[in-house]
N, C-alpha and C positions, 0 to 999 in steps of 0.2 A: 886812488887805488891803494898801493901798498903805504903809502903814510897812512892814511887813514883807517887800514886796519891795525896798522903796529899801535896807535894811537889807543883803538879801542881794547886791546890787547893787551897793552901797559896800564891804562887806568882802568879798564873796566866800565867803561863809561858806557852808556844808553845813546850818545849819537856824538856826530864830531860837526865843528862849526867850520862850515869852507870859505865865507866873506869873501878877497879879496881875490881870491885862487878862479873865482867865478867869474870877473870882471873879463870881456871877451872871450871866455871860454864858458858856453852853457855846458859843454859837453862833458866836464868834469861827472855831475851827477850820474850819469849815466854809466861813465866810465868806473868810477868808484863802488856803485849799484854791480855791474857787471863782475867786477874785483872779489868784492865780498861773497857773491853768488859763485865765483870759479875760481878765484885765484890766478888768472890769465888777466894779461894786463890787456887792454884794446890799444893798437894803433891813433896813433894822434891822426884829428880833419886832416884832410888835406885843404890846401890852398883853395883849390874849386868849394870846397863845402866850407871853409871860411867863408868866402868872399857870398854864398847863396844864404848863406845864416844871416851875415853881416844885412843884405838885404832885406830878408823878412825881418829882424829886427828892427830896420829903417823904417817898412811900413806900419809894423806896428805902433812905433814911436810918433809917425802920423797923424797917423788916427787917434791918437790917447791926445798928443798935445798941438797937432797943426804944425804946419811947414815949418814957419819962423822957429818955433822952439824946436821941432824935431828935427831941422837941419843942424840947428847950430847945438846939440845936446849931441847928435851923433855922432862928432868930431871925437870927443873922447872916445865915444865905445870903438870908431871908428882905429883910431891908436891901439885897443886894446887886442881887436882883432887883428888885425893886419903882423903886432910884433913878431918882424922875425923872417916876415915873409920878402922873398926876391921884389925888388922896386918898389917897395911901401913905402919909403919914403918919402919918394917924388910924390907919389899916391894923396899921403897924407898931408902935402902941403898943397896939392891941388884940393883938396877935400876940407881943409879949413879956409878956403878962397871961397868955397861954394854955397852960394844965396838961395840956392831953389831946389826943390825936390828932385827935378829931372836933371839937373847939372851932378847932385848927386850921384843919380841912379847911373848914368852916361860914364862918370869917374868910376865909381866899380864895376857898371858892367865894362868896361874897356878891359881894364884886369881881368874879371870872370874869365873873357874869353883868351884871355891870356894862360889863366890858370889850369893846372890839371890836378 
């Protein structure tokens, strides 16, 4: 949001590169999009919309590359989403333990319904 308009603002540039800022956070775009169009910054997800993003993420990762890899790829994204959040930690070390899709799915929905 406001980094990236001061960005475009100081250089004059045509667009600004967000890389790493994206990594667990899609909602950047959006937010930033919003920014520029009002100048109103959005509230950051909540836990609950973390933790339902964090999931279709998951299945999408599925479907592109199968259990084995999209379990064990989603440990990272999983770290990336979660930073920050009340008991992720514990989360995240039951979540790099976890073999199978549904052991997955079981580990963050326990959180979901935790979350608000």
């Amino acid at each position: 949001g406001p980094s990236a308009a001061a960005m475009l603002a100081e250089t004059g540039c045509g667009a600004v590169m967000v890389g790493r800022g994206a990594q667990g956070n899609p909602w950047v775009f959006p937010q930033i999009r919003h920014y520029l169009a009002t100048g109103e910054v959005l509230p950051p997800p909540t836990a609950k919309e973390r933790y339902e993003q964090m999931l279709s993420h998951f299945e999408a990762l599925l479907a592109y590359k199968g259990e084995y890899i999209g379990v064990r790829e989603m440990r990272s994204h999983a770290s990336w989403y979660t930073h920050g959040l009340y008991g992720s930690a514990a989360m995240r070390e039951k979540i790099n333990r976890a073999k199978s899709a549904d052991e997955f799915r079981f580990i963050v929905g326990d959180m979901l319904e935790k979350a608000r």
